[in-house]
KEFI-71957 format. One line per 10 residues: number of its first residue (from 1); their letters; for each residue x negated, y, z negated of C-alpha. Coordinates in Angstrom, 3 decimals. Layout:
NUM) A) X/Y/Z ~ ...
REM end
This chain:
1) XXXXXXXXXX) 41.266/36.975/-70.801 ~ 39.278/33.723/-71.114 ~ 41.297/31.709/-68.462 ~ 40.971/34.896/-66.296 ~ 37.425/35.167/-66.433 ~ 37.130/31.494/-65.734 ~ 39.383/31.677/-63.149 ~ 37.230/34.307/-61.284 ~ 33.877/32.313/-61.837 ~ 35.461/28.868/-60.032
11) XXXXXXXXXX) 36.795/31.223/-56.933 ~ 32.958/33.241/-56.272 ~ 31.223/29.077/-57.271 ~ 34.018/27.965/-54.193 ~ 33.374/30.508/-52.030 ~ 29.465/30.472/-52.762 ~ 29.738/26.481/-52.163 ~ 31.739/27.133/-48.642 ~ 29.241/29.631/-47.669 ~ 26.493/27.178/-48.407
21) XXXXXXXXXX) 28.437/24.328/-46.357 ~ 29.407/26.488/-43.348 ~ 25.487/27.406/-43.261 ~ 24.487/24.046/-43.790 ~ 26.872/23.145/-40.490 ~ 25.146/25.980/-38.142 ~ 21.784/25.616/-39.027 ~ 21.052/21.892/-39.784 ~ 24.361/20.080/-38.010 ~ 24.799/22.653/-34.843
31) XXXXXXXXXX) 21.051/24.008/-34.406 ~ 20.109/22.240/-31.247 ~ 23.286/23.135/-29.667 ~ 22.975/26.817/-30.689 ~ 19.393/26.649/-29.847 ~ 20.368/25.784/-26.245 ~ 23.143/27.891/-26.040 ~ 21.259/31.131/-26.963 ~ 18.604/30.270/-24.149 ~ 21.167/29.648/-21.760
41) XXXXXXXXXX) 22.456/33.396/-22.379 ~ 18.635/35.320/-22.225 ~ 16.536/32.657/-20.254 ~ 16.600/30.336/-17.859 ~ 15.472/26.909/-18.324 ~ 12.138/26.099/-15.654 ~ 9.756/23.248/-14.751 ~ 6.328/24.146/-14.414 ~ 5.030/21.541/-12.042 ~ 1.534/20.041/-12.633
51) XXXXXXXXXX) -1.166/18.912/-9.772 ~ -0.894/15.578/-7.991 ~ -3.991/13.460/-8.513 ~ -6.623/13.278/-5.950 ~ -7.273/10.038/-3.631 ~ -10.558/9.822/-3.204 ~ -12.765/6.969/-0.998 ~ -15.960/5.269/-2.358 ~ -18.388/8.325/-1.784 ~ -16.045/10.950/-3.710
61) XXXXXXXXXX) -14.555/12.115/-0.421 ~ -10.784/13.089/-0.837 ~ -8.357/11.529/1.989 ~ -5.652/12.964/0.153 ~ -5.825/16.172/-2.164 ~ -3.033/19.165/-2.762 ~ -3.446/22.726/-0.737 ~ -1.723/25.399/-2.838 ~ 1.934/26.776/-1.013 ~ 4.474/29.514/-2.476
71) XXXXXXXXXX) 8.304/29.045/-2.332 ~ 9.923/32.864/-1.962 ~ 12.631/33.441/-4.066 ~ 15.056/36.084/-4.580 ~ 17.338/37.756/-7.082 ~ 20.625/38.922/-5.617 ~ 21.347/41.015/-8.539 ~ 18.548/43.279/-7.550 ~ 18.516/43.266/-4.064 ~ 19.536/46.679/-2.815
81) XXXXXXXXXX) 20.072/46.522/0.881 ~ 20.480/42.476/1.749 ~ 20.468/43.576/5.629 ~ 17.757/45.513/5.433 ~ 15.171/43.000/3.197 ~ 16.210/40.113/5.533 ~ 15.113/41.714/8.545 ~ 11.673/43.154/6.773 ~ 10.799/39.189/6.023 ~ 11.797/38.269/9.309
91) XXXXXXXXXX) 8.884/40.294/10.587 ~ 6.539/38.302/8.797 ~ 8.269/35.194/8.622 ~ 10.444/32.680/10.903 ~ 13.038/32.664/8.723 ~ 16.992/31.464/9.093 ~ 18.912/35.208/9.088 ~ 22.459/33.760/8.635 ~ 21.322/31.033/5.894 ~ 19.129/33.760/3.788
101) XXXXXXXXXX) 22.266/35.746/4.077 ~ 24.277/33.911/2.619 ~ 22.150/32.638/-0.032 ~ 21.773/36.824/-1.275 ~ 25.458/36.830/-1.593 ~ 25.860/34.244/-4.258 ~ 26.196/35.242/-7.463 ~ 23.117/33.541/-8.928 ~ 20.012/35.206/-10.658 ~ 17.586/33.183/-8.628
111) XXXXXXXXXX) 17.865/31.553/-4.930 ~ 15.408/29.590/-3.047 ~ 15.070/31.636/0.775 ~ 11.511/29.577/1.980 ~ 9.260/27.052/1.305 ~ 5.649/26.407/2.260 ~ 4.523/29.985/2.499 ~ 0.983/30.339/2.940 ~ -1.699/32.710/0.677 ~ -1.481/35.390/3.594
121) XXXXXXXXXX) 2.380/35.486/4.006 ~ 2.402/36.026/0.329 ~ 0.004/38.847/0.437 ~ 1.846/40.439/3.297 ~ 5.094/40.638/1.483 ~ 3.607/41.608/-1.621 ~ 2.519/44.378/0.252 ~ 5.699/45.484/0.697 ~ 7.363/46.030/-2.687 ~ 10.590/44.797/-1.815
131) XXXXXXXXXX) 12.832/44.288/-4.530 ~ 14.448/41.028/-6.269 ~ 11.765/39.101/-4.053 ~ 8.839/36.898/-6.194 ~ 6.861/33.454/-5.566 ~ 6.769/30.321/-7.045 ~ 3.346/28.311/-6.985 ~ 3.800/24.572/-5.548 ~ 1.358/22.097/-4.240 ~ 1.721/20.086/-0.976
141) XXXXXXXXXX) -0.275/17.075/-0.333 ~ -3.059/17.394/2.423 ~ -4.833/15.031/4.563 ~ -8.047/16.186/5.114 ~ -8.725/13.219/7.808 ~ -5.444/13.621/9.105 ~ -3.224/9.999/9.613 ~ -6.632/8.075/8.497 ~ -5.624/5.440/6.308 ~ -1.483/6.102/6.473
151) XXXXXXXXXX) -0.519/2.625/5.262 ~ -2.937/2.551/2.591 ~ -2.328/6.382/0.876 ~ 1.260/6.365/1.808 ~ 3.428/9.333/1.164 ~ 4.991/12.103/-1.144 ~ 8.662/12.881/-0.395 ~ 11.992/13.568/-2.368 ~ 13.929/11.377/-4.617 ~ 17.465/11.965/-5.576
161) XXXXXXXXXX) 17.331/14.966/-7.807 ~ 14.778/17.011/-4.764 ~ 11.721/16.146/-7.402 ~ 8.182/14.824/-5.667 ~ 7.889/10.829/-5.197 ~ 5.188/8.849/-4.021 ~ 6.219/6.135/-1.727 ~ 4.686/3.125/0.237 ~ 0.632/2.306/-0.448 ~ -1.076/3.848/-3.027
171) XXXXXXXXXX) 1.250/7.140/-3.604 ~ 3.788/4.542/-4.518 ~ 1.977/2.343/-6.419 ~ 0.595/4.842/-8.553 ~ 3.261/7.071/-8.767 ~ 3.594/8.093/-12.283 ~ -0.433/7.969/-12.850 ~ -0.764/10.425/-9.680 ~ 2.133/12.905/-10.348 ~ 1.194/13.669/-14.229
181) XXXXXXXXXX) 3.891/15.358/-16.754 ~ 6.082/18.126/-15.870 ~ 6.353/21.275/-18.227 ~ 9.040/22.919/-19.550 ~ 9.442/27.331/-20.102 ~ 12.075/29.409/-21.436 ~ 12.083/32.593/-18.471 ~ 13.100/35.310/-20.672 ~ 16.044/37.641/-19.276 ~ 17.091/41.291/-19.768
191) XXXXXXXXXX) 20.420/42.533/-20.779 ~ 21.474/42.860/-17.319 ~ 19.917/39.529/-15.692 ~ 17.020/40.155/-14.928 ~ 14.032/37.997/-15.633 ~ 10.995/39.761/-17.039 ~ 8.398/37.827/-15.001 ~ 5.491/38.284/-18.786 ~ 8.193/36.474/-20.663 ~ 8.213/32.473/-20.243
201) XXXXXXXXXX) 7.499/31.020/-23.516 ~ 5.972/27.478/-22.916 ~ 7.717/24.526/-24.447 ~ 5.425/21.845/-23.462 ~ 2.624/22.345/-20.908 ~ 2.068/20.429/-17.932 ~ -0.229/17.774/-17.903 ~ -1.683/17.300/-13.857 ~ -2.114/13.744/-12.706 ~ -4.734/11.309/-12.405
211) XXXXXXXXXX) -7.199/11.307/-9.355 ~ -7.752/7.790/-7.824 ~ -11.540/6.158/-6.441 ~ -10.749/4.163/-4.020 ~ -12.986/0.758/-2.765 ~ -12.587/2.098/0.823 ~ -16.275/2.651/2.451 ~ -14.859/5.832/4.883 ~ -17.135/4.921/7.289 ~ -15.750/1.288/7.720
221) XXXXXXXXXX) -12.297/2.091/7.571 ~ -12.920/4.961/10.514 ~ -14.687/2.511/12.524 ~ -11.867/-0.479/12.056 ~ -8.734/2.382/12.969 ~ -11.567/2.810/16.049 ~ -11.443/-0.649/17.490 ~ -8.079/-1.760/16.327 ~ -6.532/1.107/19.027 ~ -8.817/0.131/21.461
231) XXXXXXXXXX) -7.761/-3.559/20.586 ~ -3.947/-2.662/21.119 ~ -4.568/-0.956/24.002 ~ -7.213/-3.742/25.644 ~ -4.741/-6.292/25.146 ~ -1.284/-4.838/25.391 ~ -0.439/-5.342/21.708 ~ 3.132/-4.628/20.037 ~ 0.915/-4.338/16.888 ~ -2.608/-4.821/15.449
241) XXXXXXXXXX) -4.119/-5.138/11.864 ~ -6.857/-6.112/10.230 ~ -8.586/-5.885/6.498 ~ -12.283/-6.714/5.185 ~ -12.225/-7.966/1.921 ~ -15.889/-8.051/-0.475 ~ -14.977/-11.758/-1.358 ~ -17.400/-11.334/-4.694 ~ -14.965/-9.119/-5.964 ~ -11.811/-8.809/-4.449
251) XXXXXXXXXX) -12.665/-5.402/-3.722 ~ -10.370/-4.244/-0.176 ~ -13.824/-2.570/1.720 ~ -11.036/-1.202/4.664 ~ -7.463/-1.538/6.155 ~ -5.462/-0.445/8.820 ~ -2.378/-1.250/11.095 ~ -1.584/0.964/14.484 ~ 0.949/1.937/15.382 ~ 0.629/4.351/12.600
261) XXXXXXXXXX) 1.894/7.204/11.161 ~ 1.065/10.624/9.872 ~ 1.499/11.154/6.432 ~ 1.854/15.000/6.671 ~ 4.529/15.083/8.849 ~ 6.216/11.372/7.889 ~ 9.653/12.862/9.002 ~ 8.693/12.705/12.456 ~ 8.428/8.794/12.679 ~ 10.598/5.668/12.757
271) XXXXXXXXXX) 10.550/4.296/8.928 ~ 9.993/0.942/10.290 ~ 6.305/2.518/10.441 ~ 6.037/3.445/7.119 ~ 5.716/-0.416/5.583 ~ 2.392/-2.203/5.937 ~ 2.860/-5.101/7.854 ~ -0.516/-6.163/6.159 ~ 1.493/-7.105/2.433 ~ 4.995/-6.821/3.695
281) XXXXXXXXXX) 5.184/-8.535/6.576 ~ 5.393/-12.735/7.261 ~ 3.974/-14.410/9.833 ~ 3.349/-17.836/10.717 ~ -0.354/-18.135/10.376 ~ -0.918/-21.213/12.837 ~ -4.551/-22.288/13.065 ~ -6.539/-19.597/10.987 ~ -4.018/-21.997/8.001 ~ -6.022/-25.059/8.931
291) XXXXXXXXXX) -9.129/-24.589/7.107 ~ -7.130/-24.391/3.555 ~ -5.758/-27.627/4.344 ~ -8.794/-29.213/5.326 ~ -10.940/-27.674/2.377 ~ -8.233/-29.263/-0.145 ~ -8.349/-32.554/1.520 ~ -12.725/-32.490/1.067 ~ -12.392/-31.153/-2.338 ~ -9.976/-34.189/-3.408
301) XXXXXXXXXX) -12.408/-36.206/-1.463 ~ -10.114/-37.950/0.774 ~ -11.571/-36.707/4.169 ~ -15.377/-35.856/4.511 ~ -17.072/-33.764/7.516 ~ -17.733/-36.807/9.415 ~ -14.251/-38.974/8.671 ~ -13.127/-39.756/12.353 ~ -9.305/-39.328/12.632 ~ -7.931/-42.239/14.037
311) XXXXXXXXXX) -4.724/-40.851/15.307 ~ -6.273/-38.253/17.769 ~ -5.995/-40.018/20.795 ~ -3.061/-38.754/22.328 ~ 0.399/-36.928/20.843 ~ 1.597/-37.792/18.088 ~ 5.305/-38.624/17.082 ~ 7.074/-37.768/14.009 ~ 10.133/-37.284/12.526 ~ 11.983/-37.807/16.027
321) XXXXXXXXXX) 9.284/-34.684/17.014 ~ 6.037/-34.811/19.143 ~ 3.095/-33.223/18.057 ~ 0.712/-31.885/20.908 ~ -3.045/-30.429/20.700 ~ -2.915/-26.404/22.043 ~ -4.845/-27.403/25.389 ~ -2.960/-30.903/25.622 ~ -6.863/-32.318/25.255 ~ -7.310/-35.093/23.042
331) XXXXXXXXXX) -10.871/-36.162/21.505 ~ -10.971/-40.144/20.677 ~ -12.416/-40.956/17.246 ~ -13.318/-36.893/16.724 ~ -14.704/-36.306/12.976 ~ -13.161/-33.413/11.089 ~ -15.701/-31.356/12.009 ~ -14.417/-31.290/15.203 ~ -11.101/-31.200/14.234 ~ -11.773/-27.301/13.056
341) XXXXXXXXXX) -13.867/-27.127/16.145 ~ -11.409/-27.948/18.766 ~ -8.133/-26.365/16.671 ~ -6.874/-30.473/17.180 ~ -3.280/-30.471/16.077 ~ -2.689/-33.927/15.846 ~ -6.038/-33.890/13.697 ~ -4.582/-31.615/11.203 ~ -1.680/-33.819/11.087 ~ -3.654/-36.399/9.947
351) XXXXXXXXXX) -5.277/-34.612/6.806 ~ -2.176/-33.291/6.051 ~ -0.638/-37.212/5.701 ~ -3.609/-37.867/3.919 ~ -3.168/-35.210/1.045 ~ 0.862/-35.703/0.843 ~ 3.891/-33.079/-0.288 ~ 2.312/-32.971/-4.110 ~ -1.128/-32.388/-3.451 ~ -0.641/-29.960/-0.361
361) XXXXXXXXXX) 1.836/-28.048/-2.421 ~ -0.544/-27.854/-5.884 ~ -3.412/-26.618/-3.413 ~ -1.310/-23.959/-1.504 ~ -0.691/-22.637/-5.028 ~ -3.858/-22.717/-6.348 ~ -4.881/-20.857/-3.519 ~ -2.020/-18.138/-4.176 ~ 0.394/-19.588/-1.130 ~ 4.038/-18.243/-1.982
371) XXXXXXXXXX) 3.592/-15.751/-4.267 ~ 2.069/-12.244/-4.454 ~ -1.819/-11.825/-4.838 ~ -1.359/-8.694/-6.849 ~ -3.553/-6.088/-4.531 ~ -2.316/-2.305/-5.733 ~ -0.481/-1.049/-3.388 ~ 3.465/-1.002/-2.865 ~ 5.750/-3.364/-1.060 ~ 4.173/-6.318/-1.553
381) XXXXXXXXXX) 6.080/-9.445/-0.581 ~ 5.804/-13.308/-0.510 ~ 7.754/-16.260/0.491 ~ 8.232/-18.756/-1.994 ~ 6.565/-22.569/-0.832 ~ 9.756/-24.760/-0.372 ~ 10.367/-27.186/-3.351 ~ 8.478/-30.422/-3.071 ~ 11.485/-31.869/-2.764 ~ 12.610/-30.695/-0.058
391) XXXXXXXXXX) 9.925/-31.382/2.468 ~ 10.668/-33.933/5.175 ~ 7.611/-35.543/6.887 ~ 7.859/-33.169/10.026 ~ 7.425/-30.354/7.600 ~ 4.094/-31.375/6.432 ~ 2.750/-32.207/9.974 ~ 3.667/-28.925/10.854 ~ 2.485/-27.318/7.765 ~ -0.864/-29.071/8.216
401) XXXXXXXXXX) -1.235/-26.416/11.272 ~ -0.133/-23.605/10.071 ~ 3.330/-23.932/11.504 ~ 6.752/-24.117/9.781 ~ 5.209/-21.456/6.537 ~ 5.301/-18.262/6.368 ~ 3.093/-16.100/4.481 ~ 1.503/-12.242/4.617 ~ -1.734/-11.745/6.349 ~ -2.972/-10.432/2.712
411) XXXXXXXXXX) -2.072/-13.904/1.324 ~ -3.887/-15.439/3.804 ~ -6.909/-13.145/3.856 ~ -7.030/-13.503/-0.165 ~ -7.334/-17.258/0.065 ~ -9.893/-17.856/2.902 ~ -11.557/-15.404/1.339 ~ -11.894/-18.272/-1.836 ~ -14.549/-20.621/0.496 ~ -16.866/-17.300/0.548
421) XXXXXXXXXX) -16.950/-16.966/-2.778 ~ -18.227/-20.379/-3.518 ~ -14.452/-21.616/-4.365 ~ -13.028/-18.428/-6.538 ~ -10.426/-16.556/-5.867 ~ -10.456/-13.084/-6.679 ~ -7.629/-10.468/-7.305 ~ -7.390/-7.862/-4.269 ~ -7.870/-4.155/-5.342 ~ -8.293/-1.224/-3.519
431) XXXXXXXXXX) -8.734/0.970/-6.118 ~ -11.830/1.339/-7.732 ~ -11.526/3.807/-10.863 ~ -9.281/5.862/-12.145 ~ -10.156/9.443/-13.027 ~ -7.818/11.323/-15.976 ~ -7.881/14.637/-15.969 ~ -9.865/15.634/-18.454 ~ -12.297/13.974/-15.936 ~ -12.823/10.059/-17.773
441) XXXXXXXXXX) -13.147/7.585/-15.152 ~ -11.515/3.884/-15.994 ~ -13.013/1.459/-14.441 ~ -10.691/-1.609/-12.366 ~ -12.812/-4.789/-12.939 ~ -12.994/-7.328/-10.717 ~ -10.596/-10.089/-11.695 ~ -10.842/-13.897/-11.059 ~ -7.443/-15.712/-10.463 ~ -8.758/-19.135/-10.243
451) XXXXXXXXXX) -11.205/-21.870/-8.865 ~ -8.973/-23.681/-6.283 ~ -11.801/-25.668/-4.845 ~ -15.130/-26.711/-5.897 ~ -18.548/-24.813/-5.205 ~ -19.511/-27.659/-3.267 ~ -16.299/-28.089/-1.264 ~ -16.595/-24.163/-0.079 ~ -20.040/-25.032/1.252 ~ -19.373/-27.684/3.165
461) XXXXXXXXXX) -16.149/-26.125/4.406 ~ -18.466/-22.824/5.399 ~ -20.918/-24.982/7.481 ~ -17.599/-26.650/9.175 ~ -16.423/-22.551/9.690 ~ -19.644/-21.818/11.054 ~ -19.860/-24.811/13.319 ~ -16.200/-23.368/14.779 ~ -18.074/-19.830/15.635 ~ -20.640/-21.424/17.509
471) XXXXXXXXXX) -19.396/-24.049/19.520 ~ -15.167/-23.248/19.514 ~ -13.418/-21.265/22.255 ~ -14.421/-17.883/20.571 ~ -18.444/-18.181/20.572 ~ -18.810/-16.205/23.423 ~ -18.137/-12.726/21.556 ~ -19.947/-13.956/18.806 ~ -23.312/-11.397/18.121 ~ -26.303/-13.773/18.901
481) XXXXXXXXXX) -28.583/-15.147/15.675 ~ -25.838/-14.199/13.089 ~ -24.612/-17.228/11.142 ~ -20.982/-16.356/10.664 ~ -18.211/-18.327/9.620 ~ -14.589/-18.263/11.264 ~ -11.598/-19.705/12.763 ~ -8.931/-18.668/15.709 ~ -5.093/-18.349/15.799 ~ -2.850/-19.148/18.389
491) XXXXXXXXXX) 0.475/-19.009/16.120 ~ 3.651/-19.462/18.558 ~ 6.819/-17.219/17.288 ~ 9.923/-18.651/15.851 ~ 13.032/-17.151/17.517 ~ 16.599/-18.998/16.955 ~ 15.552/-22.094/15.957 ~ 12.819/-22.337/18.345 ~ 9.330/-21.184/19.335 ~ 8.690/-18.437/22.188
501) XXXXXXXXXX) 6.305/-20.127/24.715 ~ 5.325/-16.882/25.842 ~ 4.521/-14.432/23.030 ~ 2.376/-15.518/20.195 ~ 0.757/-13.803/17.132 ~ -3.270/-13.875/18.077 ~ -5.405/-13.867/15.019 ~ -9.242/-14.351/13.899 ~ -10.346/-14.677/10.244 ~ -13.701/-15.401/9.046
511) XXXXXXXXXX) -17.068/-14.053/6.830 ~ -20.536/-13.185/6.921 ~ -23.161/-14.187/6.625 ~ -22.258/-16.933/6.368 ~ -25.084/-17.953/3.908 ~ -24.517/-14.713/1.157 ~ -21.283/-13.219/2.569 ~ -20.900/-9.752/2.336 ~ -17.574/-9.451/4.087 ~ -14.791/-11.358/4.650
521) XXXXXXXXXX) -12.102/-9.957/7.230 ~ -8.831/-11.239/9.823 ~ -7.937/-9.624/12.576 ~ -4.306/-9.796/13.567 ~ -3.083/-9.478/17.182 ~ 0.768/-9.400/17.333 ~ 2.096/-10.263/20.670 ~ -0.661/-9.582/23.004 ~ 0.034/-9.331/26.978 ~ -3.128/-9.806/28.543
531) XXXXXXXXXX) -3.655/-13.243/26.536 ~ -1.611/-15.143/24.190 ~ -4.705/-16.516/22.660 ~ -6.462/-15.521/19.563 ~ -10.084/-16.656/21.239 ~ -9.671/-14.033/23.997 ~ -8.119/-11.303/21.827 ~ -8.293/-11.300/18.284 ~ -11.881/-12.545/18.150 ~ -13.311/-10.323/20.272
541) XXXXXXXXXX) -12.317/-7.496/17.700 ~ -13.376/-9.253/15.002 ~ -16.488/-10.011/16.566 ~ -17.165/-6.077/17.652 ~ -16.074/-5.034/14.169 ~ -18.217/-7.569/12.937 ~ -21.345/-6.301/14.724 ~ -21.315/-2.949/13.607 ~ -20.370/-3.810/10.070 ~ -23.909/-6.130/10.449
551) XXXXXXXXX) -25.601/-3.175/11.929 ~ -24.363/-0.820/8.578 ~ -25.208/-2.697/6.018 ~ -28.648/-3.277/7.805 ~ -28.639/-6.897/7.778 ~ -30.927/-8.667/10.622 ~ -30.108/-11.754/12.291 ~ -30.994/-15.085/10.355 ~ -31.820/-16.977/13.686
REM end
């Protein structure tokens, strides 16, 4: 009886100890998989999509913000008469008959039939009752100032899985702080299908994005994307840009490039639009290159403002090359002074032989030559400077005039910038703050990326800038009793191993005043018709743009 009772208690512990295993198995080892597979048969797995951040300019203004759209959707299941609901939504709506057709015969529980409905074509099917038909909320982006500022804000499209993406400018660069978190819901089901609309149990909630303050004064950016059409239509341009920098700071005041685009409706346009030729694109700077060169050859103290070049008398050979001035006019025993004056070639030459491969190349670099200058926005590029090694004579003659490198316009814009800001260089930004949304605002300081000349050097190189305003090819679109400081660009175009002698990229850069500069901006012309020469097209835009920026920030003439 003993070994019988025994027997019993060891078969109830084995079966007790299975039971306890095969639970163990479902409920600890297989509960995430169960877990899914029991939604998957009474709900329906959904994002809830959170709010793109704001972009808003300097006075709290929004450029970009989201306007509220509804996606209709439809349940086959519980669609009574497809024929018949089709042609009901077709009186309210333009809407594809043969493709919402066919999407009523598929065997789903939910299918997508039209996007972008507004409040009032939601409220006039509502009105209606029709069956298996609902809405989903989704936000679009909206321009309130319409293709204002396209390069800068960029644009929201698709990626690969159909999900928003922020792409080019700002939208790109800021991507994941703009779009937020996405949430996930259960959508409950009935026994036959059907989803019972109360039911969506939230998972995790959706957190909306951040809002962005921008640097851009609205005012100043509408009145640059003013003159720069007129500009490319004045002059016949392929292209124009421009920026104005607040040297002090870094901070990017206004930019814009035409042609344009419009970010609502980017579709529509040619994606070779959709890059700003601003950070993306290089160029050849020519002479607006010169003053760097000469401001690292004063700074190292090898040239002064009155060192007479003693090579300027006629062209000069090199390298089995001849080196000409732009007018073919030659100034005997000119100083360097009037070296920046006159745009001499053959001057620049000379200062460049004078600072050599090492010290040229540790300048260019100090003033952020060759690599990116780190402004916020996307598609930023740079050209590397070519190892010292590497550079023959010829190429530092030519370098020495801002031929034979390549660099972007913001490269350029963020260096010059340097001698108005008593030798520092600051970090470009064009955003100012950032603004959570719980509503803290983070502030983007101002960041310095180096001294690459001395205080002293970026005065005297100012009075040599403003001595090229008043008495170079450009002072007569200069406003009268303003002391501003500046420089042309004549910069001929490399094609197939040789320059085009009749299309060149026109350019003016300079600040003001010159004294206490509250701007600094260039002006880029690209292959102007009615000129090829930045004196009679590039600087009159800077000068007009230059004027009214004088006129806003109510500063009076100094002479």
């Amino acid at each position: 009886m003993i070994w019988r009772f025994r027997l019993v208690l060891f078969l109830l512990l084995f079966s007790l100890f299975v039971v306890i295993i095969r639970l163990f198995y479902w409920q600890v080892v297989k509960a995430q998989e169960l877990y899914l597979l029991g939604q998957s048969q009474y709900g329906k797995d959904i994002k809830i999509v959170p709010q793109r951040g704001d972009i808003m300019t300097s006075d709290g203004f929004p450029i970009v913000t989201n306007k509220i759209s509804y996606l209709l959707f439809a349940n086959p299941k519980e669609v009574k008469d497809t024929s018949a609901t089709i042609q009901t939504l077709k009186q309210i709506l333009d809407i594809d008959e043969a493709s919402a057709s066919a999407q009523l015969k598929r065997d789903r529980f939910w299918v997508p039939l039209k996007k972008d409905l507004t409040a009032e074509e939601k409220k006039n099917i509502e009105k209606l009752s029709l069956s298996g038909i609902g809405f989903e909320k989704q936000y679009k982006r909206f321009y309130p100032e319409a293709s204002m500022s396209a390069h800068l804000v960029g644009f929201v499209g698709k990626d690969e899985n159909g999900d928003d993406k922020g792409y080019f400018g700002l939208e790109g660069f800021y991507d994941r702080l703009l779009k937020g978190k996405e949430g996930r819901a259960v959508q409950i089901h009935d026994a036959v299908g059907r989803p019972i609309l109360a039911e969506a149990s939230s998972d995790t909630k959706a957190i909306n994005g951040s809002g962005l303050k921008l640097n851009i004064d609205r005012s100043v950016q509408f009145m640059l994307e003013e003159k720069l059409k007129e500009g490319l239509d004045r002059y016949g341009a392929s292209r124009v840009s421009a920026a104005i920098l607040e040297p002090v700071s870094g901070n990017v005041i206004a930019m814009a490039t035409f042609p344009s685009f419009d970010p609502q409706s980017y579709q529509e346009y040619s994606e070779d639009l959709f890059k700003d030729p601003f950070i993306s694109s290089l160029y050849e700077p020519g002479s607006t290159f010169k003053p760097l060169v000469m401001s690292a050859a004063i700074d190292k103290e090898l040239v002064k403002p009155e060192t007479k070049c003693p090579i300027c008398v006629g062209p000069y050979s090199i390298g089995g090359y001849e080196i000409h001035t732009w007018n073919d006019k030659y100034y005997k025993d000119i100083n360097m002074i009037g070296v920046i004056q006159h745009s001499d070639n053959v001057g620049m030459v000379y200062v460049a032989e004078k600072l050599g491969v090492d010290r040229m190349v540790d300048y260019l670099e100090k003033f952020g030559i060759g690599d990116l200058t780190g402004i916020d926005l996307q598609g930023e590029t740079a050209h590397p400077l070519p190892p010292k090694n590497i550079w023959y004579p010829v190429d530092l003659a030519t370098k020495g005039f801002g031929q034979g490198i390549t660099l972007t316009p913001m490269e350029l814009l963020n260096a010059f910038s340097t001698i108005a800001n008593d030798g520092i260089r600051m970090e470009p930004h064009v955003v100012s703050e950032i603004v959570t949304p719980e509503g803290k605002k983070i502030k983007i300081e101002p960041k310095e990326l180096g001294r690459p000349i001395s205080e002293t050097t970026a005065k005297v190189m100012t009075e040599i800038l403003v001595n090229a305003v008043k008495k170079g090819e450009a002072s007569w679109a200069a406003p009268k009793g303003y002391r501003i400081a500046g420089k042309t660009g004549t910069a001929s175009i490399p094609i197939k191993g040789h320059y085009d002698p009749n299309q060149t990229i026109a350019s003016f850069i300079g600040f003001a005043p010159a004294d206490n500069p509250r701007f600094s901006m260039l002006v880029i012309v690209d292959r102007p018709t009615t000129s090829i020469y930045g004196a009679e097209t590039a600087a009159p835009i800077f000068f007009r743009i230059a004027r009214n920026l004088l006129s806003y920030y109510g500063i009076p003439p100094a002479e």
